[in-house]
N, C-alpha and C positions, 0 to 999 in steps of 0.2 A: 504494500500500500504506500501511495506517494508523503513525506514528511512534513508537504509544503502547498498551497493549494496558491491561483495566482490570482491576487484582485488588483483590478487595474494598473497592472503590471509589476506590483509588489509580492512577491513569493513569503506569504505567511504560514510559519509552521504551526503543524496541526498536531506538538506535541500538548499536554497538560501540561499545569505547573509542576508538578511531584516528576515529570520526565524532563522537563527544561531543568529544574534543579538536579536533577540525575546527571544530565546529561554533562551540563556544566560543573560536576562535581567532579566526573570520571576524565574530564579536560584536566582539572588542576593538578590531579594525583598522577599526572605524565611526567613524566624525568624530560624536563626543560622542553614541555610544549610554547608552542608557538603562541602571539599573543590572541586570541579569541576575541571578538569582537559581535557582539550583540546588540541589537535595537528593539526595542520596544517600540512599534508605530501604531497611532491611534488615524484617525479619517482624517483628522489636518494636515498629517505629514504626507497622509496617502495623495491627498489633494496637490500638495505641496509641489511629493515628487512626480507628479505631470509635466510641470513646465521649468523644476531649479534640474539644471545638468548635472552642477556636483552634487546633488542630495541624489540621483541616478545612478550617475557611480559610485558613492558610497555605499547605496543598497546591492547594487551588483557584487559588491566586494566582502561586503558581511557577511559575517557565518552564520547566523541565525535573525530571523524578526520574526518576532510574538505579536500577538493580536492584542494591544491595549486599547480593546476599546468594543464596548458590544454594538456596533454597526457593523465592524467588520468581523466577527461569528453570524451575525444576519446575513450579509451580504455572501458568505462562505454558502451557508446553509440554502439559499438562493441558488447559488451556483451549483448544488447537489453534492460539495464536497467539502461536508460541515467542518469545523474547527469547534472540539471539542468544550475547551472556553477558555476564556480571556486570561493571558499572563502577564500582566500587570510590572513594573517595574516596582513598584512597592511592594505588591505581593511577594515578586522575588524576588527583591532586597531580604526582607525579614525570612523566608525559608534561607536563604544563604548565609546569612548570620545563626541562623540556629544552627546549619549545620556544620559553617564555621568555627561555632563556639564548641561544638563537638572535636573536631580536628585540627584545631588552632592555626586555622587559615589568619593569614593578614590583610587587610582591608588599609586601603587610603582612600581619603572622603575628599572630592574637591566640587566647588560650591557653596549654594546661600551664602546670606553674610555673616561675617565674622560671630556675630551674637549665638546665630541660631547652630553655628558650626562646633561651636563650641559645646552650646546645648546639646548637640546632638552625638559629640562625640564622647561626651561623660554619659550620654544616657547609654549608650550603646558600650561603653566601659563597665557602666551596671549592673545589663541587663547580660551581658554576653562576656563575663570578667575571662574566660579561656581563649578568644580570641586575642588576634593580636593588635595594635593600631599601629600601623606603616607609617603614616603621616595624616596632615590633613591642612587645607587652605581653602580660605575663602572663593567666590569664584569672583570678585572683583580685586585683578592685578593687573598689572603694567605689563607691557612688553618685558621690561628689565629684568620683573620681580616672577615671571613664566618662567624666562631661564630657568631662574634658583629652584621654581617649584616642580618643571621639568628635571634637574639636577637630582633632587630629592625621589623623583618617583625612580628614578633610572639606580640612584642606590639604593636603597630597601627595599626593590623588588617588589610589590609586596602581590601578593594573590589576586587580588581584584581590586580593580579601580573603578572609585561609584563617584559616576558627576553627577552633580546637581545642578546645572546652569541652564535650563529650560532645552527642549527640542523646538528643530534639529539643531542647534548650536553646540550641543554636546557631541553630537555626534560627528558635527563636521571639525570641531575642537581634535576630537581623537582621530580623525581623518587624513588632519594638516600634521598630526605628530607623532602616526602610528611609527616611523621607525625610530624615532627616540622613545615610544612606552611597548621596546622586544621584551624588556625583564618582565613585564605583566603578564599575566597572565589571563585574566578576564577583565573585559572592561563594559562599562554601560552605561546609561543614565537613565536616573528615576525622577527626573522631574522635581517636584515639589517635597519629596521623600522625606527626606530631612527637615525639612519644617515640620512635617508632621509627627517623626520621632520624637526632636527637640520641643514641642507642644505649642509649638507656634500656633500651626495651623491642625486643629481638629479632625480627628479620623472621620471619615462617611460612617454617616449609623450604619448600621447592618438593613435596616426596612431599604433604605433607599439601593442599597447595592442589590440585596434581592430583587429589585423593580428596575435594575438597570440603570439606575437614574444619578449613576456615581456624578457624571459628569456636570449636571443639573444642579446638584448639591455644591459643586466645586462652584460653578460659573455665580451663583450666587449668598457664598457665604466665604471663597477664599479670596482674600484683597490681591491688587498685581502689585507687583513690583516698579518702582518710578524706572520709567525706560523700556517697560516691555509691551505688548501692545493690551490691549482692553479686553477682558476673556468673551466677552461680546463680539467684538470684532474678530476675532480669532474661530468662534462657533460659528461663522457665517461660512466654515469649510463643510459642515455639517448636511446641512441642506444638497449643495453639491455633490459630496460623496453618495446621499443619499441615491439622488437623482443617478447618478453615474453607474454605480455600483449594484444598486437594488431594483429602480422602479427602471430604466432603462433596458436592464438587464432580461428582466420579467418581459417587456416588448419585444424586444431582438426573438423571443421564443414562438410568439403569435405572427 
């Protein structure tokens, strides 16, 4: 059975969480694997990458993309080659630290600001005192102050590298410097993740993720950040992918 199913010309794996975690665990435990590189895309990126070229080839070039985001298990399940359900970079952030704190993986956090990084990396020191913390920096720096923080990731190695700095920016961030992060071994970005470790920002109740409706919840109870666009404006990819993906899709049949 195929691993990967293609919507709008993004090849999404049709693994679960419990096999993406698997799967990225039996990566790390490789005698000097290569660096791994995963995405988490939801409809805005899918939208996105229609017309940005390098977000194109970065997806060509990636080892794995999950479905973050229940349009595109709709839009699968339309197409007759369902995606079992949504892996989430939060989700698999925290199955990776639990299993982390099992086998004293190293993690380095780069992203949010300094406050919430902080927060988030004592919480995660806590919660998870077996793992290791590689490093961690904020995701606002300079040209100058990347070097230093590139420098640091390239010595400690560490297991997995978790950004925080929104999509696709993380991903093109790890794209422009994948051959200075060979010592990594897994990399990815969870978005908002870290806020919501450090208690910034509120977990989705459980009623609303059962209804789907994670996104809903986010768009009107998590504040943006000065500089990033309006989570409004940002859901107007929503409608589109709909259309693209789902209701288009269903026509092409008749």
């Amino acid at each position: 059975m195929r691993e990967s199913v293609n919507i709008l010309g993004v090849p999404f794996s049709k693994l679960t969480l419990n096999e993406t975690t698997q799967r990225l665990a039996e990566h790390i435990q490789k005698v000097e694997p290569k660096l791994f590189h995963l995405i988490t895309a939801n409809p805005e990126i899918t939208i996105a990458y229609q017309t940005d070229k390098l977000l194109q080839t970065i997806v060509k070039e990636a080892d794995l993309i999950t479905p973050d985001g229940i349009g595109i298990v709709m839009a699968s399940k339309r197409k007759g080659e369902p995606i079992p359900e949504r892996v989430t970079g939060y989700d698999l952030l925290l199955r990776l630290l639990v299993k982390g704190n099992g086998q004293g993986w190293s993690f380095f956090f780069l992203g949010t600001d300094e406050k919430t990084s902080l927060k988030a990396v004592e919480e995660v020191n806590l919660r998870y005192p077996n793992l290791r913390i590689a490093g961690r920096h904020n995701g606002f720096f300079s040209a100058e102050e990347e070097h230093y923080i590139l420098q640091e990731i390239q010595e400690s190695k560490p297991d997995l590298l978790i950004l925080a700095m929104g999509a696709p920016y993380s991903d093109k961030w790890i794209y422009k410097h994948k051959r200075k992060l060979e010592g990594v071994k897994v990399v990815f970005g969870v978005g908002g993740s870290l806020d919501v470790i450090a208690g910034k920002v509120k977990s989705t109740p459980v009623i609303w993720k059962r209804l789907n409706l994670e996104w809903l919840h986010r768009l009107l109870t998590v504040p943006v950040a000065k500089g990033q666009k309006s989570r409004w404006r940002r859901q107007s990819a929503l409608p589109k992918f709909v259309y693209r993906a789902i209701i288009k899709k269903c026509q092409n049949q008749f």
